[in-house]
C-alpha positions in Angstrom: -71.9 9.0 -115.9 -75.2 8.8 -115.2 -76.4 12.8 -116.2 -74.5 11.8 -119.3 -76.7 8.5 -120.3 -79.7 10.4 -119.1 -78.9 13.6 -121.7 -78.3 11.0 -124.6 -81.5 8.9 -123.9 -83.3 11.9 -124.0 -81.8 13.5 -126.4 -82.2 10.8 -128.6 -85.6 10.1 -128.0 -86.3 13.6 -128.7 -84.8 14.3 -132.2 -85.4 10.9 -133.5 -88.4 10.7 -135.5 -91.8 10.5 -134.4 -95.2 12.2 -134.4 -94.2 15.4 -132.8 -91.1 15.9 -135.3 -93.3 14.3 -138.1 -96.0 16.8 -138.2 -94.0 19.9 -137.0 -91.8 19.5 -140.0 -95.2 18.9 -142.1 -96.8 22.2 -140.6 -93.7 24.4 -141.1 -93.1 23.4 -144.5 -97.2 24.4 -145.4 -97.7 27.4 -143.2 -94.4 28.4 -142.2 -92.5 28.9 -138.7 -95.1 31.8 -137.1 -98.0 29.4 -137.7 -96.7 26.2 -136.8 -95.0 28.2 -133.5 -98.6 27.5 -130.8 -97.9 24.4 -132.2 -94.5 23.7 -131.2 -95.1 25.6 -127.8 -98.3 23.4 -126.8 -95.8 20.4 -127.6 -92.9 21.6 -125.2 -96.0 22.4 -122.5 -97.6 19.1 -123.3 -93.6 17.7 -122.0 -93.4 19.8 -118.8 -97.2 18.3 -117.6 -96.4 14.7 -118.5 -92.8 15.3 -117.0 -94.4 16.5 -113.7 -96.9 13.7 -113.8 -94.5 11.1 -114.7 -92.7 12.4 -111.4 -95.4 12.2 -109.2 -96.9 9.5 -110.4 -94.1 7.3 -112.0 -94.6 4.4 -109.5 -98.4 4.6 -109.6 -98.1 4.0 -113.7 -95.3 1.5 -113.5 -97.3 -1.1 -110.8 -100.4 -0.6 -113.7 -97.8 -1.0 -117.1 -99.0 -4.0 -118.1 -102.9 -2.7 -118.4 -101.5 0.6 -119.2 -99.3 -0.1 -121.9 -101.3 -2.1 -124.0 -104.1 0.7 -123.9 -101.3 2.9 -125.1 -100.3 0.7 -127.6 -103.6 0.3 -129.1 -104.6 4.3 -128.5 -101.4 5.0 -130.3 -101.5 2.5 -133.3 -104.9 4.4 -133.9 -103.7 7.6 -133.7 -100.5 7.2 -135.9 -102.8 5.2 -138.3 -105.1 8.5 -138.3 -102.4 10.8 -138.5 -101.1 9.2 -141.8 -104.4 9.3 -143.0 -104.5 12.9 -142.3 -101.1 13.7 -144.0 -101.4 11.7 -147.1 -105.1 12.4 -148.2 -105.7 15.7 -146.8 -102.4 17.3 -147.9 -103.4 18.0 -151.5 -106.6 19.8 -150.6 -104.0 22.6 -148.7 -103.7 24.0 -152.6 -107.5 24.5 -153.0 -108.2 25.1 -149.8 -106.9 27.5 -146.6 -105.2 24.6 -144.5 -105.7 25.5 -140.7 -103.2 26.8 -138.6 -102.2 24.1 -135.6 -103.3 25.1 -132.4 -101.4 25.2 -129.4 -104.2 22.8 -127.6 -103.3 20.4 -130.6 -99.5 20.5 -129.9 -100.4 19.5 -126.0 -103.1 17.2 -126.9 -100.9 15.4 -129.0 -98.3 14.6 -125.7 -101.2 12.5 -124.2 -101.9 10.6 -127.5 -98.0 10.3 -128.5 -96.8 6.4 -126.7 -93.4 7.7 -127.9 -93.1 10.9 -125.7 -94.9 9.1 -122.9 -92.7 5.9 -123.0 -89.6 8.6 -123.3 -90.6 10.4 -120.2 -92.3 7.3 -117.8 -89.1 5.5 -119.0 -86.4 9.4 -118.5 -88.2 9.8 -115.0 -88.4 6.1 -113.4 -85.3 4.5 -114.9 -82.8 7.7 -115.4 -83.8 10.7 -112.9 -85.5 9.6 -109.9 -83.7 7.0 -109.0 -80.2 8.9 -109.3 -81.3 12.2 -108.0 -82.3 13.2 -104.7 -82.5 17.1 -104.0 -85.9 18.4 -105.4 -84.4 21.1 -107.5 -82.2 18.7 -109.4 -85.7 17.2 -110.3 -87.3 20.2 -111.1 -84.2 21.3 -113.4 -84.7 17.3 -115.3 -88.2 17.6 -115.6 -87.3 21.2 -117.7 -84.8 19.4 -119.2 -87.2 16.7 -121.0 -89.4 19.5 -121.9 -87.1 22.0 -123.4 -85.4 19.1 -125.4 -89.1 17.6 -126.6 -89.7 21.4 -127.6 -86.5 22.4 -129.6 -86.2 18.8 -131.3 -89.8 19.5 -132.4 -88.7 22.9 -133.4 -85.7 22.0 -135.1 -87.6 19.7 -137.2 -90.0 22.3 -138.1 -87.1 25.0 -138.9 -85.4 22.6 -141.2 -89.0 21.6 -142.6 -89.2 25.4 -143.9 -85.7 25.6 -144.7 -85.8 23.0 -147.5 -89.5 24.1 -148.0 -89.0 24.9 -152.0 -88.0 21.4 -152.3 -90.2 19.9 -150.3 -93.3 21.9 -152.1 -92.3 20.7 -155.2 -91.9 17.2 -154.2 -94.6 17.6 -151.8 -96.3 14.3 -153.0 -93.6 12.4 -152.4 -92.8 13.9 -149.4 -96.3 13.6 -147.7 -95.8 9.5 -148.5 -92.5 9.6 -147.4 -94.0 10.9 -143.8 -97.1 8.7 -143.8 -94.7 5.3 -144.2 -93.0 6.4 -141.6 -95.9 6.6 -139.8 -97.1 3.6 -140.3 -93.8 2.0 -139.8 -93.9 4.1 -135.9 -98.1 2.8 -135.8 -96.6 -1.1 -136.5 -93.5 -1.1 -134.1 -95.6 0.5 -131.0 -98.3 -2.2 -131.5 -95.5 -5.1 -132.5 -93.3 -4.0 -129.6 
């Protein structure tokens, strides 16, 4: 019972929105799957790292949560803020301009700035896997398992960004406003919660 709660937590946390699935959808539907790709692989390698870290160092962050998550909070409010910034005022200039291909380094980067996917796998690793498992591979195979579902949620998002791609280009105003508020929405519930 409890493999099966801990493959619907995190694969719930995963697919549901959020920054990773926000701007890999965004970056796919602009530049396409081959660009967007470093992108998507820096976000599943960004996983594995705070997956391993999270193991070794789950009780170390959950004795200093309080301190911890409200510099996460606040760090992440900021962030998400920026991000909608980014994806509402800078999209247009992608039709004048050469928009930049992400960067694997921007995928990973974004783990360590994202509370959701750090909240998903402090909570996935201290509540869920450690204490239920107790051979070292079965840990090893759940810390792959966080990361490989944080990478194909991300991709999927991005595959079905370029999929619908003529529709979203042509409502691409709409559909950069559409991300933004949700966002926001993300930015106001992590500093609310």
């Amino acid at each position: 019972m409890t493999i099966l709660l801990t493959l619907f937590y995190a694969f719930f946390m995963s697919f549901t929105p959020g920054p990773n699935n926000i701007l890999a959808m965004r970056y796919a539907t602009s530049l396409g799957m081959k660009p967007t790709l470093r992108f998507l692989v820096g976000i599943g390698a960004g996983f594995l790292t705070l997956s391993i870290f999270s193991l070794f160092f789950n009780t170390f962050l959950l004795t200093i949560t309080p301190v911890f998550y409200v510099i996460l909070k606040l760090v992440g409010f900021l962030y998400l803020l920026y991000l909608a910034y980014q994806m509402m005022f800078t999209a247009h200039k992608s039709k004048q301009t050469t928009e930049k291909h992400p960067t694997f380094l921007q995928g990973y980067i974004l783990q360590f700035l994202n509370p959701k996917t750090i909240l998903y796998v402090v909570t996935a690793m201290g509540t869920y896997v450690i204490p239920h498992t107790v051979h070292y591979l079965a840990l090893i195979l759940w810390v792959a398992v966080i990361a490989l579902l944080g990478f194909l949620a991300s991709y999927t998002w991005a595959f079905l960004g370029c999929k619908i791609c003529r529709f979203l280009v042509k409502h691409e105003h709409a559909f950069n406003l559409i991300m933004s508020i949700i966002l926001v929405i993300l930015a106001v519930e992590i500093l609310f919660s």
